[in-house]
C-alpha positions as CSV (number, residue, x, y, z in Angstrom):
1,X,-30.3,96.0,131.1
2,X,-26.9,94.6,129.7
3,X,-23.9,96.6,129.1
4,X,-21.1,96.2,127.4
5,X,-17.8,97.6,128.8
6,X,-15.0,97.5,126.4
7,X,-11.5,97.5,127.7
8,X,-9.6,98.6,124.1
9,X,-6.7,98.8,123.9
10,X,-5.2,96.2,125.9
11,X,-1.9,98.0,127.2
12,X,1.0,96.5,128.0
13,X,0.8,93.4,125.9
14,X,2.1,92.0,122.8
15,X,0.1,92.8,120.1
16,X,-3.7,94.3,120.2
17,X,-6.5,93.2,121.7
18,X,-9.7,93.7,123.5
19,X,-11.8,92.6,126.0
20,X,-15.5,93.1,126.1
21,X,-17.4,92.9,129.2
22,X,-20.7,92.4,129.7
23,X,-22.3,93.6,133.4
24,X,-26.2,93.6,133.9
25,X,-27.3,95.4,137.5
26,X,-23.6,95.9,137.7
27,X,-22.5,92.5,137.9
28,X,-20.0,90.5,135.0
29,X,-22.2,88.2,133.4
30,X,-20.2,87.4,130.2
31,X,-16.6,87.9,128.8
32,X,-15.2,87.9,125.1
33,X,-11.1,88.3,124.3
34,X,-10.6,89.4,121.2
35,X,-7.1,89.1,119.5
36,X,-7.5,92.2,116.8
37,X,-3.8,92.0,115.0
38,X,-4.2,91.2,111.7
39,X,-4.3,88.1,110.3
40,X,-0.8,86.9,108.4
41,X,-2.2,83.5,106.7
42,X,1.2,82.2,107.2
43,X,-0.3,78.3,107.0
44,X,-1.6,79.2,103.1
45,X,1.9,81.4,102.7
46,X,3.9,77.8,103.5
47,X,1.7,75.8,100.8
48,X,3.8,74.7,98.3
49,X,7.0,75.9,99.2
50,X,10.2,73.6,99.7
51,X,10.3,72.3,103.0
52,X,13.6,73.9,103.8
53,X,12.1,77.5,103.4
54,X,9.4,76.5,105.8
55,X,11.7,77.1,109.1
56,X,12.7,80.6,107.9
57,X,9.4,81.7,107.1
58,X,7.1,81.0,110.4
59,X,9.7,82.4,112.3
60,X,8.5,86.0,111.1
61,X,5.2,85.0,112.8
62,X,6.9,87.2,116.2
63,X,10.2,88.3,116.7
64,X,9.7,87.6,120.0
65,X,8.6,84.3,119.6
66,X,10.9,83.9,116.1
67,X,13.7,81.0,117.7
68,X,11.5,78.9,119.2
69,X,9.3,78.7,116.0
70,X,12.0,78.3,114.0
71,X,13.3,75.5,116.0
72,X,9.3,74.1,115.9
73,X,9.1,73.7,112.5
74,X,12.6,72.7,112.2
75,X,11.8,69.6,114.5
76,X,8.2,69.0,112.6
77,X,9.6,68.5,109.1
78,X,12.5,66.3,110.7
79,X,9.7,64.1,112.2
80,X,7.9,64.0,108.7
81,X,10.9,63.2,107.0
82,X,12.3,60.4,110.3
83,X,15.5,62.3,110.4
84,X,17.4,62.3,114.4
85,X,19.5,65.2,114.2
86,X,23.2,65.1,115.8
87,X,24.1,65.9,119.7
88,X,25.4,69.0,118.3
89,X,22.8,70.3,116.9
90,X,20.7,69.2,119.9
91,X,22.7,71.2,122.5
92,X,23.2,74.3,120.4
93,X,19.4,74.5,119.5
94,X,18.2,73.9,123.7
95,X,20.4,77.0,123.9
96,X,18.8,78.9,121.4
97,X,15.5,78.2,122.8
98,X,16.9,79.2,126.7
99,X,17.6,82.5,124.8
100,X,14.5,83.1,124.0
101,X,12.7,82.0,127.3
102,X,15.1,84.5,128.9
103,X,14.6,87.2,126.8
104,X,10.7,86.9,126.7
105,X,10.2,86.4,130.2
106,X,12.4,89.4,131.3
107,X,10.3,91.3,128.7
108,X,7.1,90.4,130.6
109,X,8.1,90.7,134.2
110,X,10.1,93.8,134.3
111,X,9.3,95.6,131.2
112,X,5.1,95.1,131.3
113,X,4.3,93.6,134.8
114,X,6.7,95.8,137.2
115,X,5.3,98.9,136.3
116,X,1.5,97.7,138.1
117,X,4.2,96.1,141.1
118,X,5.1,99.7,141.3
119,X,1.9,101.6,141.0
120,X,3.5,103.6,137.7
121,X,1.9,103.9,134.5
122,X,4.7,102.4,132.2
123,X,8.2,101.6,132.3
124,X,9.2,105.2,131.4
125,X,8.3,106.5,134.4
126,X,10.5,103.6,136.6
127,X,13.2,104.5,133.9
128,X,12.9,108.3,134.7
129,X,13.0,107.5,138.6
130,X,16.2,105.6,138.3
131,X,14.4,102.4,139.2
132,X,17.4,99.8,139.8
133,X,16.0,96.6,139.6
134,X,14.6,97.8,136.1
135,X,17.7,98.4,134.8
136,X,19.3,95.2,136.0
137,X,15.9,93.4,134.2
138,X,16.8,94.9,131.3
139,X,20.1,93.9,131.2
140,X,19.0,90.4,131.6
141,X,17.0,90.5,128.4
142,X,19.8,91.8,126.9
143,X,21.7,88.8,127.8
144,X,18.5,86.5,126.7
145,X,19.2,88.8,123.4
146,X,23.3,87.7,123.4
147,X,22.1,83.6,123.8
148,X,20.3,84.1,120.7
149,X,22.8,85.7,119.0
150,X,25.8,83.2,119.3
151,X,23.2,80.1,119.5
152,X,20.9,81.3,116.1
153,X,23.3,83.5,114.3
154,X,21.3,86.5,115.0
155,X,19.1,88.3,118.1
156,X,15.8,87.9,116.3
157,X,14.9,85.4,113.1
158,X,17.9,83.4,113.9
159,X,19.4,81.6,110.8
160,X,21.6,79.0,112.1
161,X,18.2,76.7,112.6
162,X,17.9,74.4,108.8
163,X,16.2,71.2,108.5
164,X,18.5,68.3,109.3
165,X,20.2,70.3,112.0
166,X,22.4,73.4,112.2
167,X,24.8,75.6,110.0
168,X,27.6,76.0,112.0
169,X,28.5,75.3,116.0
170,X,29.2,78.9,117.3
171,X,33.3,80.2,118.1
172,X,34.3,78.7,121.5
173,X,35.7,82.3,122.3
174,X,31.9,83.3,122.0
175,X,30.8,81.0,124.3
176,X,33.5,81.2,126.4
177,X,32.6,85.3,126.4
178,X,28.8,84.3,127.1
179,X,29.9,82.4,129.7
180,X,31.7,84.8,131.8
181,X,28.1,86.9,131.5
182,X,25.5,84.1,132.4
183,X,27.5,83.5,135.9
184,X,28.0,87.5,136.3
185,X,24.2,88.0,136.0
186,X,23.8,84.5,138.0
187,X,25.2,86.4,140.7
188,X,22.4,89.1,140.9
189,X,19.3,87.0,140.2
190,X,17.9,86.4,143.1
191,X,17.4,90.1,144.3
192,X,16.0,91.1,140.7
193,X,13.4,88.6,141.0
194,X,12.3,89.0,144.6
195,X,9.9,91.7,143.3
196,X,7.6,89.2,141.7
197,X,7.8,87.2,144.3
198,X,6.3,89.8,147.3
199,X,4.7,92.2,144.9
200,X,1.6,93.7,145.7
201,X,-1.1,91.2,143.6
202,X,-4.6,91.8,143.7
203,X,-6.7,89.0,144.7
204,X,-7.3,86.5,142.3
205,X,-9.5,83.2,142.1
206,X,-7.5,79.8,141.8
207,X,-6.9,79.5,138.0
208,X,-10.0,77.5,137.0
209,X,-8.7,76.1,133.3
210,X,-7.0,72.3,133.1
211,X,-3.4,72.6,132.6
212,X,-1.7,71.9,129.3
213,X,2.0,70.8,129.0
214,X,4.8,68.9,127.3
215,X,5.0,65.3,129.1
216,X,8.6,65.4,130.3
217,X,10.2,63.1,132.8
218,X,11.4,63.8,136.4
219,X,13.7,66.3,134.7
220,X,12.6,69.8,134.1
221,X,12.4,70.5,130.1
222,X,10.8,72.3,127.3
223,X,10.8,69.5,124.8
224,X,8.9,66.9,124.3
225,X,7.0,64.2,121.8
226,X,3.9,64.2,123.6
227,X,1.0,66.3,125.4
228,X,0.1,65.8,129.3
229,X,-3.2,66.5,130.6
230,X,-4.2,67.3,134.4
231,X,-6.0,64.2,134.5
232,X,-2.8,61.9,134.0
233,X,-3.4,60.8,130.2
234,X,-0.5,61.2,128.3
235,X,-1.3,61.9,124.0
236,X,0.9,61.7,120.9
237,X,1.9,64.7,119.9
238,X,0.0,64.2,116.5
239,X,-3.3,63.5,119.0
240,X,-3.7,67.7,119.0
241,X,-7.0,68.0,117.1
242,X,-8.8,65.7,118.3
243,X,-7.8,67.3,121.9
244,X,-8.2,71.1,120.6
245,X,-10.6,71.2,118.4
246,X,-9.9,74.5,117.3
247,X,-12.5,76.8,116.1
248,X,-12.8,80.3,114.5
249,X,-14.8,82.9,116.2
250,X,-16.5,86.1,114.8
251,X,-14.7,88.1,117.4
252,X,-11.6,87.8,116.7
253,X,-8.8,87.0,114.3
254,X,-7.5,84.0,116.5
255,X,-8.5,80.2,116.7
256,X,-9.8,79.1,119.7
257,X,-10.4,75.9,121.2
258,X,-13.9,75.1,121.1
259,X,-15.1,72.2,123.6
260,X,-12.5,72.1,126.2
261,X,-10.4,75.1,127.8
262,X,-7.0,75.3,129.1
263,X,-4.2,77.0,130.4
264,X,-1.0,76.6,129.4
265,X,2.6,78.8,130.4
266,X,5.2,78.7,132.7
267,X,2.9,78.3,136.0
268,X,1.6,75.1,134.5
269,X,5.0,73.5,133.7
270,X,6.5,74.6,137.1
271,X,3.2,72.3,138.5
272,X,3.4,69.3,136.4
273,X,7.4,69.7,137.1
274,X,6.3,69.6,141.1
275,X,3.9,66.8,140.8
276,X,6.3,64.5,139.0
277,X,8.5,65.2,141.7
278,X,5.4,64.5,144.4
279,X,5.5,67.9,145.6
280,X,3.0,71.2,145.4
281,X,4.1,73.9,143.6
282,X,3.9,76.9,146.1
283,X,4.9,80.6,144.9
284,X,2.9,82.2,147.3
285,X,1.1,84.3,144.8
286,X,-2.6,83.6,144.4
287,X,-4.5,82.7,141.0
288,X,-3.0,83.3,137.8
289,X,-0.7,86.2,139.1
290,X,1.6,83.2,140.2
291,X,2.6,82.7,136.5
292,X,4.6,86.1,137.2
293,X,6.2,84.1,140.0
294,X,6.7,81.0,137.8
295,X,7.9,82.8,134.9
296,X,10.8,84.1,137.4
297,X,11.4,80.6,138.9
298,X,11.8,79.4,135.0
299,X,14.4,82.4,134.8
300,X,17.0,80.6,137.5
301,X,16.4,77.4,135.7
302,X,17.4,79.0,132.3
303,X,20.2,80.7,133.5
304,X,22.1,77.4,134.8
305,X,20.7,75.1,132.2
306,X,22.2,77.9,129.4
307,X,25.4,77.7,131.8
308,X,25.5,73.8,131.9
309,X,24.5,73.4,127.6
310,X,27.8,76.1,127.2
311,X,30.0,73.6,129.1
312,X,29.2,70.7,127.3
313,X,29.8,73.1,124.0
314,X,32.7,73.6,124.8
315,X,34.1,69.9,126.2
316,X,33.2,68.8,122.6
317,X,35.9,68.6,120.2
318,X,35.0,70.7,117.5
319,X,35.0,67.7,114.7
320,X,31.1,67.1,115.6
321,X,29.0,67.2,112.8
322,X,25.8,69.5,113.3
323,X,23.4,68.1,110.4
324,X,22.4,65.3,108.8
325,X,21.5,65.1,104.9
326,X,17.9,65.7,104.2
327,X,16.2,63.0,101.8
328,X,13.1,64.7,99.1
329,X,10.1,62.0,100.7
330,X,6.7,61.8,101.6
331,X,5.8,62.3,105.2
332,X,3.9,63.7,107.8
333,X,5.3,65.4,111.2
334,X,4.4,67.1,114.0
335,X,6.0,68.5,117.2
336,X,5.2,70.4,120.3
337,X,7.4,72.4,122.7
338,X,7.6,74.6,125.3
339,X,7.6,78.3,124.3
340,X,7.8,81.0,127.0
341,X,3.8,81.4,126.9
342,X,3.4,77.5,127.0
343,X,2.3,74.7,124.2
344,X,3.5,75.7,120.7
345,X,3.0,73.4,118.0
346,X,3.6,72.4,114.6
347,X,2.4,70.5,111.8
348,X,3.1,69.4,108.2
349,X,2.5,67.4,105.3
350,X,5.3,67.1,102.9
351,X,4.8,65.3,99.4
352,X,7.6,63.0,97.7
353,X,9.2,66.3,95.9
354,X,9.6,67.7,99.7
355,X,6.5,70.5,99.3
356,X,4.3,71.3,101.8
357,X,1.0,70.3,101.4
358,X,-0.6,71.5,104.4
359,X,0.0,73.3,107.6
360,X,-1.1,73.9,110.9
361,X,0.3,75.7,113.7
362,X,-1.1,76.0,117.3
363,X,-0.4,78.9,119.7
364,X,-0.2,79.4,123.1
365,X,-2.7,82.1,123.0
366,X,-4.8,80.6,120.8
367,X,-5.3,78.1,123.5
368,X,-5.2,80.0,126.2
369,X,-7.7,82.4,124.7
370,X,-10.7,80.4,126.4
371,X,-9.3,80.2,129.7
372,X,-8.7,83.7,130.1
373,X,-12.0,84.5,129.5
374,X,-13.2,82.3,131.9
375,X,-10.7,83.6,134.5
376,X,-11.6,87.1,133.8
377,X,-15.4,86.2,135.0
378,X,-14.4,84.5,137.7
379,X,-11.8,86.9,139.0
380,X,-13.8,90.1,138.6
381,X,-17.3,88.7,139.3
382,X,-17.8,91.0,142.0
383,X,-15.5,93.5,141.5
384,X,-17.1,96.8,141.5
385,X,-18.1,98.2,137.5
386,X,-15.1,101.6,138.3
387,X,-12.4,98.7,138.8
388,X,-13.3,96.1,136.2
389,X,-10.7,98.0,133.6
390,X,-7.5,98.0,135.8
391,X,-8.4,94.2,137.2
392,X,-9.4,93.1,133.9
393,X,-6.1,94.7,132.1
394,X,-3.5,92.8,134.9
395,X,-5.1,89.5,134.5
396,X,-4.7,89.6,130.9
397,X,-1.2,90.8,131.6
398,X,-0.1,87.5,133.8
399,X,-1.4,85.5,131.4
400,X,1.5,87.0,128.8
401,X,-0.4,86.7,126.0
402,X,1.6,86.9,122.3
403,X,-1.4,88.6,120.5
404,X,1.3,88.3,117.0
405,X,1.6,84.8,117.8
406,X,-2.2,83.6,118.2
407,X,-3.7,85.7,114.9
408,X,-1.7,84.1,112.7
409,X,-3.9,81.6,111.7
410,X,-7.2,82.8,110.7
411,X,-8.7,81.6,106.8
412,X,-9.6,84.6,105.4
């Protein structure tokens, strides 16, 4: 006889969610994720309203997540409207968006992953034993915190984002301040992360879903105009639905895609970055715990790109322009970039008075939602029925799911 085990809440994960297991003579036979938040409607909310509201409003989708949408649809109406925004506003807004890689990644690895590295229930209970490296993680989100600040005028919902570029390039005595704590916290890096590297991980199946990333050249990025599949095809950014072909489903308040699946994150850049280059990706951490592993390989590179973006800041001579004006036109535009949990991307239709007419946006999650069902059954397939709820909780946990982020969406 089936049984269905449900795992609810889903601890130590943004947002809520469940999974639902189904064993028969005590073996998995079926998973279902469902993403329970509640549905925002932020694609109706955007209908209609002027395209320069747009970037303000999808950023409340996550605070966590809130720069790099912001910066999403930013880039989507510039590409509807065939705007190329200054070298300024380039450089300030790549900083921005390290800021938030930073600060989300050392959110996941020390904040919701150490505490299974160490055997402890939560955080609190690292926090109460004087844990060091904890402390030191947290400081590093801080700093994540501090890039967004002077980059996007704020920690969370930055404002210095607008269609057609930026408001203002931050003080040079900020960045020259920032600076001094990027190569302080450079200094320590390597030791905080080592945990992630050598923790104890439970064994895991390869990750079975294709990988989904932003084709980027031989150097490492998160931006993009187009789509890269395992198989070597490269797609238009505007090529998403056809790829997707995202479908609701009556178990939860999330889109999913519904032919294909895939897996997109930091684990999957870090091996299209390694294949480019004609190497293998090795972190030495089996199945989809190695995205912990990637996720602090992604932290180095942020740290020195943030460090080498400040430096150019501040060679520039402070008469740059940082936007460009922004002409009332018919258009359509799309864009996709890298978010800390993988593909995020954008899409809008703008009439001649510069309203939106429609909108879609993809999620990480959303597409990732699949794939992690299908890694759950193969990962705990014969993992006995007492352990399914602890395995089942720290896959869901490597994947870093952005619950906020993926529920979005839903037609109600």
């Amino acid at each position: 006889m089936m049984k269905v085990i449900s795992i609810e809440p889903l601890t130590r994960v943004e947002g809520h969610g469940r999974v639902d297991l189904h064993v028969q003579d005590g073996r998995l036979q079926r998973v279902q994720l469902a993403l329970l938040e509640a549905p925002r409607l932020f694609e109706g909310l955007v209908r209609n309203r002027s395209l320069q509201e747009i970037p303000a409003l999808v950023c409340r989708i996550c605070s966590i997540c809130s720069a790099v949408h912001r910066i999403a649809a930013a880039t989507a109406l510039e590409n509807a409207l065939q705007l190329t925004i200054p070298p300024l506003a380039v450089k300030i807004r790549e900083l921005l968006l390290l800021g938030g890689h930073i600060e989300s990644h050392a959110l996941h690895l020390f904040c919701l992953i150490y505490p299974d590295l160490r055997a402890a229930e939560s955080i609190l209970t690292l926090l109460a034993q004087g844990e060091p490296s904890l402390k030191a993680g947290l400081e590093l989100k801080r700093l994540g915190n501090r890039i967004q600040e002077v980059a996007g005028g704020r920690a969370i919902h930055p404002v210095n984002i607008e269609v057609g570029g930026i408001v203002a390039a931050p003080h040079p005595p900020a960045l020259q301040a920032l600076l001094a704590e990027i190569e302080a916290m450079q200094g320590q890096l390597d030791g905080m992360l080592q945990p992630f590297r050598v923790g104890c991980y439970p064994p895991a199946a390869p990750v079975i879903a294709p990988r989904l990333t932003v084709a980027v050249s031989a150097q490492f990025t998160l931006q993009g105009d187009s789509l890269s599949l395992p198989d070597g095809r490269i797609l238009p950014a505007d090529a998403y639905p056809g790829l997707l072909k995202e479908r609701s489903l009556p178990w939860s308040n999330a889109k999913s895609p519904s032919t294909e699946i895939f897996f997109t994150g930091a684990l999957a850049r870090q091996e299209a970055h390694h294949k480019l280059q004609g190497r293998e990706y090795a972190p030495g951490v089996a199945g989809i715990h190695a995205n912990n592993v990637a996720q602090a390989d992604e932290l180095i590179w942020a740290l020195e790109r943030s460090r080498t973006l400040i430096l150019d800041l501040l060679a520039m001579s402070g008469a740059e322009t940082g936007s460009v004006p922004v002409p009332m036109r018919a258009g359509t535009g799309t864009a996709v970039i890298e978010a800390p949990r993988g593909i995020l991307i954008h899409h809008y239709v703008v009439d001649d008075r510069g309203k939106i007419v429609t909108a879609d946006i993809v999620t990480p999650t959303a597409i990732n939602q699949r794939g992690i069902e299908a890694q759950l059954l193969a990962d705990l397939k014969d993992t006995p029925e007492a352990d399914l709820n602890e395995s089942a909780q720290r896959i869901v946990r490597a994947f870093d799911p952005c619950i906020s982020c993926a529920v979005h969406i839903l037609k109600v």
